[in-house]
C-alpha positions as CSV (number, residue, x, y, z in Angstrom):
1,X,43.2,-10.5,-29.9
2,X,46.7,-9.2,-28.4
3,X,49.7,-10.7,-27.2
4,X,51.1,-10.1,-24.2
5,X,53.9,-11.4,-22.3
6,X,52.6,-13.6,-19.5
7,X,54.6,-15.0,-16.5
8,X,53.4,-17.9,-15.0
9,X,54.0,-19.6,-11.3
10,X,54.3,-22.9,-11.8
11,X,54.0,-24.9,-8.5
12,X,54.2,-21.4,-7.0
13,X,58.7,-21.5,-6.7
14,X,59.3,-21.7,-10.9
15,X,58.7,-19.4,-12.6
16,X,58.4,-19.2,-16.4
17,X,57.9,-16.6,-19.0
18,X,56.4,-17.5,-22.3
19,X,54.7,-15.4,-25.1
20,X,51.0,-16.2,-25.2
21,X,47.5,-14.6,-27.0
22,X,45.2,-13.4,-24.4
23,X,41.3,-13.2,-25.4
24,X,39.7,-10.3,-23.4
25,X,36.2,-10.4,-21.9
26,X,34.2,-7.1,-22.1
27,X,31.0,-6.2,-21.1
28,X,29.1,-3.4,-19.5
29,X,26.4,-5.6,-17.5
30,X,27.0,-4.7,-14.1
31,X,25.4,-8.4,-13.6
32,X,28.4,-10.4,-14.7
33,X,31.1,-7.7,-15.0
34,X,32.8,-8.7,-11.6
35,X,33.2,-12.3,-13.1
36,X,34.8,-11.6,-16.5
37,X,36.9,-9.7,-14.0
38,X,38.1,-12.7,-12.6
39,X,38.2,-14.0,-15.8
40,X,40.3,-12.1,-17.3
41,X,42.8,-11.3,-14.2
42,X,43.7,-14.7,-14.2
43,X,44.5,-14.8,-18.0
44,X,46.7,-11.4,-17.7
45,X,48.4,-13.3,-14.4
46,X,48.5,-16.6,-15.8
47,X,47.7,-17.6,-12.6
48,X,44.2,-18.5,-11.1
49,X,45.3,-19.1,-7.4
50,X,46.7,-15.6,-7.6
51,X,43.6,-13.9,-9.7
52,X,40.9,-15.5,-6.7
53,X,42.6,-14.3,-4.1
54,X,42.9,-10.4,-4.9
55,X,39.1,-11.0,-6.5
56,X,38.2,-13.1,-3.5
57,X,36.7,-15.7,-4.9
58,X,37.5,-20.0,-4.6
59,X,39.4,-21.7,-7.3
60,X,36.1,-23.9,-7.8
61,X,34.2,-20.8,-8.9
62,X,37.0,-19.8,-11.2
63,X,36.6,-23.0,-13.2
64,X,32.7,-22.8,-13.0
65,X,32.8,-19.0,-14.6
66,X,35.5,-20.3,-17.3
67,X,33.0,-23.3,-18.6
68,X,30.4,-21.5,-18.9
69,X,31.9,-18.9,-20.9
70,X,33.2,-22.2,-23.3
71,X,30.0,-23.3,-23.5
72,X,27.7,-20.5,-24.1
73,X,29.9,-17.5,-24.1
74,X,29.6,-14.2,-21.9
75,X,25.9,-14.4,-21.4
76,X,26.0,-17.8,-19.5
77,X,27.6,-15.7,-16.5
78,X,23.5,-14.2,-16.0
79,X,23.0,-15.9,-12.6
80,X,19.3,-17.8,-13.4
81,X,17.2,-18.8,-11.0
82,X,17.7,-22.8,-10.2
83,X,14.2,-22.4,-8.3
84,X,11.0,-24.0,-10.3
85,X,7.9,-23.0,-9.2
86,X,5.7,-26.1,-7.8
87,X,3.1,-26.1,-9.7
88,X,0.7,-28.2,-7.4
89,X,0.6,-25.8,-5.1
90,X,-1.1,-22.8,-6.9
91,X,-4.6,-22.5,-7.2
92,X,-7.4,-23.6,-9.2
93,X,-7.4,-21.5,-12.9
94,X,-11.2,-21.0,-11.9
95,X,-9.6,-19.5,-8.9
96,X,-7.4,-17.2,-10.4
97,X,-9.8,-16.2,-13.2
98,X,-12.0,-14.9,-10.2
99,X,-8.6,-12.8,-8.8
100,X,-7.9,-11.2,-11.7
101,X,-11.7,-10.3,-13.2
102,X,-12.1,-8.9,-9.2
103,X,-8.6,-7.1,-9.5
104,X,-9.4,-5.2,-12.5
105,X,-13.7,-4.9,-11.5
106,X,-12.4,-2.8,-8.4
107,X,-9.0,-2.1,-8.5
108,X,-8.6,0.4,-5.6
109,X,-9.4,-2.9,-3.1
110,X,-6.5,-4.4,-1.4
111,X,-5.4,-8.0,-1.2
112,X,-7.0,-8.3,2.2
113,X,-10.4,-6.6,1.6
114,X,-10.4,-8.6,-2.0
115,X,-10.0,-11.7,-0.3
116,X,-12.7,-11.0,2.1
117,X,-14.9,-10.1,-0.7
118,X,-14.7,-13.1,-2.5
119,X,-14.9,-15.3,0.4
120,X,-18.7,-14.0,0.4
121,X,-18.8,-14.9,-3.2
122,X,-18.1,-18.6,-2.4
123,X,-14.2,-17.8,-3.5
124,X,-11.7,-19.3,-0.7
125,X,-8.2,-17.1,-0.7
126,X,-6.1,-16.0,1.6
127,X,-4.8,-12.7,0.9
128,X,-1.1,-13.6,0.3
129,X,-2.3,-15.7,-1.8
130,X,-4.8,-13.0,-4.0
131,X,-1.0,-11.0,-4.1
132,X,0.5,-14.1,-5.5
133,X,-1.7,-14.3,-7.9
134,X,-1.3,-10.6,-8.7
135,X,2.1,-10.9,-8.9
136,X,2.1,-13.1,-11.6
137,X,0.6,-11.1,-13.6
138,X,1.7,-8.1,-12.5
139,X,-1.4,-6.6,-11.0
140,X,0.4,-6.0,-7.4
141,X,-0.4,-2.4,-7.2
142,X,-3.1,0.1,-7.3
143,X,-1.4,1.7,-10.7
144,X,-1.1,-1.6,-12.6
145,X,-4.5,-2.9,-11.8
146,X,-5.7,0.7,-13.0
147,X,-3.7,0.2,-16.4
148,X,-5.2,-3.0,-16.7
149,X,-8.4,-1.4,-16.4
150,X,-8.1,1.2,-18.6
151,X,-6.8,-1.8,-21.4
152,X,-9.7,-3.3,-20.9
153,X,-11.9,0.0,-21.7
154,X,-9.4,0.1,-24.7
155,X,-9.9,-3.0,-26.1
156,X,-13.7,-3.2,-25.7
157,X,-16.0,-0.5,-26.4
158,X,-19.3,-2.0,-25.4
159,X,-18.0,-2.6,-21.9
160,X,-19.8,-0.7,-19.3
161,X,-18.1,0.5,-16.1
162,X,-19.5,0.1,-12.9
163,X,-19.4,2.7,-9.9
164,X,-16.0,1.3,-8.5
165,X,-14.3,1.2,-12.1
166,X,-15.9,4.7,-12.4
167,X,-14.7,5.9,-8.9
168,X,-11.0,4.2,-9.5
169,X,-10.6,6.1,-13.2
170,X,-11.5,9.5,-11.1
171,X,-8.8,9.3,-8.9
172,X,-6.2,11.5,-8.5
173,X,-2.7,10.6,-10.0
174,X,-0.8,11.8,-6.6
175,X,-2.3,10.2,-3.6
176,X,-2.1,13.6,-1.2
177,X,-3.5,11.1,1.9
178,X,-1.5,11.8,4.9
179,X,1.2,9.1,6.0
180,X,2.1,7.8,9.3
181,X,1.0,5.7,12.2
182,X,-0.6,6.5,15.0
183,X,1.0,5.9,19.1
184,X,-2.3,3.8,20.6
185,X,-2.4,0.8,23.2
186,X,-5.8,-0.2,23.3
187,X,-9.3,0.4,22.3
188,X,-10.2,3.6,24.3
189,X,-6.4,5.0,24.6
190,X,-7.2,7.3,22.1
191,X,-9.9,8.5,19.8
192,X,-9.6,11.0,16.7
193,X,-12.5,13.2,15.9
194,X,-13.1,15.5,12.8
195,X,-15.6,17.4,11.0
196,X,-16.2,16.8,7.1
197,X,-17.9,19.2,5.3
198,X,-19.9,16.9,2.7
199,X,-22.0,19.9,0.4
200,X,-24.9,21.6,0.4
201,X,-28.7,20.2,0.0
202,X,-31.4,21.7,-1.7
203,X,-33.9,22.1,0.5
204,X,-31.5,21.2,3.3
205,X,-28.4,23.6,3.4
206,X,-25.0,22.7,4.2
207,X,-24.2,19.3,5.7
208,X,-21.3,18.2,8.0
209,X,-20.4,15.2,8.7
210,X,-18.8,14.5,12.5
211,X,-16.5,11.4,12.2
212,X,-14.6,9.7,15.3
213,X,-12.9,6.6,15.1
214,X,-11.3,4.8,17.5
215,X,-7.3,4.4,16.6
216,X,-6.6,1.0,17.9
217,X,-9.7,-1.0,17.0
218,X,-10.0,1.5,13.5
219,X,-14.0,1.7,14.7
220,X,-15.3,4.9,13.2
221,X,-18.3,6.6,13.9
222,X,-20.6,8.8,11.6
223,X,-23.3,11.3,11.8
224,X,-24.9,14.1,9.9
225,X,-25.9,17.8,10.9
226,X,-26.4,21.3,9.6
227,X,-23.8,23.4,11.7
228,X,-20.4,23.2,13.1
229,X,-20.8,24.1,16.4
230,X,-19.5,22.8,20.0
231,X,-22.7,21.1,20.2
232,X,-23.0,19.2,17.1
233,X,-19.1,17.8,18.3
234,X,-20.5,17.2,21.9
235,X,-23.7,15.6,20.4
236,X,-21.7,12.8,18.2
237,X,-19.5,11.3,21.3
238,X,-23.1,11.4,23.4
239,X,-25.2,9.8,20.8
240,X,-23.0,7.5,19.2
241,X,-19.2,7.2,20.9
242,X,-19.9,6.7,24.5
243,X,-22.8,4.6,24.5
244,X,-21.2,2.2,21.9
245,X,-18.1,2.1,24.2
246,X,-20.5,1.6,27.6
247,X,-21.6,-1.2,25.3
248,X,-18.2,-3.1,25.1
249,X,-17.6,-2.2,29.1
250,X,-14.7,0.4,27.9
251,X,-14.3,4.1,28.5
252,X,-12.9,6.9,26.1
253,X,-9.4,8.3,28.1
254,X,-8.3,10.7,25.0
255,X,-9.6,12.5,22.0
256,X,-7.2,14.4,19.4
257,X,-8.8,17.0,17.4
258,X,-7.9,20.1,14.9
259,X,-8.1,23.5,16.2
260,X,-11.1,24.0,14.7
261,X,-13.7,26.7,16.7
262,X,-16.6,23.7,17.1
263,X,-13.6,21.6,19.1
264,X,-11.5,24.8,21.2
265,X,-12.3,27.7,23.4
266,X,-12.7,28.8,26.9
267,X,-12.9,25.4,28.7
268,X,-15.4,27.1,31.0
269,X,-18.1,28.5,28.8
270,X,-17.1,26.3,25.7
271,X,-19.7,23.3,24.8
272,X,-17.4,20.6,23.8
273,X,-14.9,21.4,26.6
274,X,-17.6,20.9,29.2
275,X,-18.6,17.6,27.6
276,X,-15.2,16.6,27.9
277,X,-14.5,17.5,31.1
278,X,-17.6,16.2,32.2
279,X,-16.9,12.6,31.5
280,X,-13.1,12.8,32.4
281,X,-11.9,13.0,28.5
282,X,-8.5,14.3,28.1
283,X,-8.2,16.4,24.9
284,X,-4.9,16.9,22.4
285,X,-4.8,19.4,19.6
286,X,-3.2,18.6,16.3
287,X,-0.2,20.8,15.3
288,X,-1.2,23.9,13.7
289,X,-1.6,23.3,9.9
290,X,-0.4,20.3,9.7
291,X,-4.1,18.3,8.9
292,X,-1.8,14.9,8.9
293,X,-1.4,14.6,12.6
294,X,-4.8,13.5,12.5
295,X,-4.4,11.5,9.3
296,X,-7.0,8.9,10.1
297,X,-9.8,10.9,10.0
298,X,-8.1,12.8,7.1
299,X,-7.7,9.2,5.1
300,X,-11.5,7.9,6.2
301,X,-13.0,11.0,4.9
302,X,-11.3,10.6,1.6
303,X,-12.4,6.6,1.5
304,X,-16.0,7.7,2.3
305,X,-16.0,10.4,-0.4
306,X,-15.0,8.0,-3.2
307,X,-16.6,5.4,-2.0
308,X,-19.7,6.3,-0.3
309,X,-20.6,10.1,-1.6
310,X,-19.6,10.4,-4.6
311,X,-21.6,7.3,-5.9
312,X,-24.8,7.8,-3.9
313,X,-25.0,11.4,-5.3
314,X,-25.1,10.3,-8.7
315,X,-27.7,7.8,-7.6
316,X,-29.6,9.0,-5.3
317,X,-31.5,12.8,-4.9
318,X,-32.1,13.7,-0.7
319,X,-34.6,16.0,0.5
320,X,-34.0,15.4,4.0
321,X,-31.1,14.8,6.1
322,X,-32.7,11.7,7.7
323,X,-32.4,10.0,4.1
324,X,-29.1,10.3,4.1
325,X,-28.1,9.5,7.1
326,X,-30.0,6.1,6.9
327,X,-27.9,5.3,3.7
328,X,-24.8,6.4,5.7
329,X,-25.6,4.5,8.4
330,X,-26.4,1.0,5.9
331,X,-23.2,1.9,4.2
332,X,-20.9,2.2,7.8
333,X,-22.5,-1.2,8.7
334,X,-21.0,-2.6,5.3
């Protein structure tokens, strides 16, 4: 408490000086600090037209702040929501059982691809409506449904992890996947091709994988060989791209690539470069060392290592390339 000397407009042409005690409002929440502000500007002023106009706030606020503070103190200025969720519109709690045992069984899907999922499971959500769910209990992000996860491993030790829990613990704490978005105006425009180097075989040798995928429709092609040549690149958009497109009555008009030797060289005596030229292909290079120019094939590679390679290699032993390509194939079709 401290008493100051307050002089007070009355009716704005008197004025009057009187010796009054002054209770200040402190607080260091940054929340409600503007409105003990007010608060206590007007009791230093002694006048609360005067205090909302240099705050800039309506006399009808003033008095809204004040009763508040007389009826539950400093706290009562935390603006609270006045919005109640409508519970008739959520969904079923056999519903959202089935969101949240799916979140934390594979936790590196997305809303979209988890609602797909359980729509083949009999499940009907939309995907806003898997995030909603998510939301509430905060399960919204790849991190959280990973710490949910690993809770779960925590607080039962008979559990037993399937290949997507397994894959999802594996990953890396920084995401290194390349960012951006792509310029493309129809299926066709442009196409980005890469090679992936998957491992070596016994019996079998290395094995590289040729990718292409399409940057409009996100289509992506796959296929297996045992060098990384011209040829294997010209090989893939002959075997797989250009028929498929032929298919759909649309033509390939650009392909981006690395400057990798099995994509570049003399465009007279270079394999791919024929090809190219061949069936009227134009043909951009990414920018040297800088992998995320062509981050779509960079980020599919990375998908189909986690999700694909790495859990058919623990399964599975190949003695031909044939074998795994048929798996490839099934698994592309998925």
């Amino acid at each position: 408490m401290q008493e100051n000397v307050v002089i007070r407009f009355d009716g704005g042409a008197n004025l009057t000086t009187k010796r009054k005690k002054t209770t200040m409002l402190n607080t260091n929440d940054k929340i409600i600090k503007h409105k003990t502000g007010l608060l206590n500007l007007a009791e230093e002023l002694g006048n609360v037209s005067k205090a909302c106009q240099v705050m800039g706030y309506s006399r009808d606020t003033f008095y809204r702040y004040k009763q508040a503070v007389e009826d539950g103190g400093v706290e009562a200025l935390i603006e609270r929501t006045r919005r109640k969720p409508n519970m008739a519109n959520r969904v079923d709690e056999a519903t959202e059982q089935a969101v949240i045992n799916y979140a934390i069984e594979f936790p590196a899907y997305g809303q979209v691809r988890t609602s797909n999922e359980l729509r083949k499971a009999g499940v009907f959500i939309s995907a806003s409506g898997v995030r909603s769910i998510w939301l509430r209990h905060d399960l919204e992000n790849f991190k959280k449904r990973l710490k949910a996860l690993e809770a779960k491993v925590a607080n039962d030790n008979a559990l037993v992890l399937t290949e997507a829990q397994v894959q999802a613990l594996e990953k890396k704490k920084h995401d290194d996947e390349a960012c951006g978005e792509i310029e493309t105006a129809h299926p066709g425009y442009l196409g980005s091709q890469d090679t992936f180097y998957v491992g070596t075989l016994k019996g079998v040798g290395r094995v590289y994988q040729q990718t292409y995928i399409d940057t409009y429709s996100k289509v992506a092609h796959a296929k297996l060989y045992t060098t990384k040549t011209p040829i294997t690149a010209a090989d893939m958009l002959n075997d797989q791209v250009l028929p498929f497109m032929e298919e759909h009555d649309l033509s390939v008009l650009r392909i981006m690539t690395d400057r990798g030797t099995e994509y570049c060289g003399r465009p007279d005596k270079h394999d791919f470069q024929l090809f190219l030229a061949i069936n009227d292909i134009d043909h951009t290079k990414t920018k040297v060392k800088h992998p995320q120019t062509n981050g779509i094939c960079e980020r599919f590679h990375k998908t189909i290592l986690q999700e694909f390679y790495q859990i058919t290699f623990r399964k599975n032993l190949y003695e031909t390339l044939e074998q795994l390509q048929a798996d490839l194939d099934e698994w592309m079709h998925h």
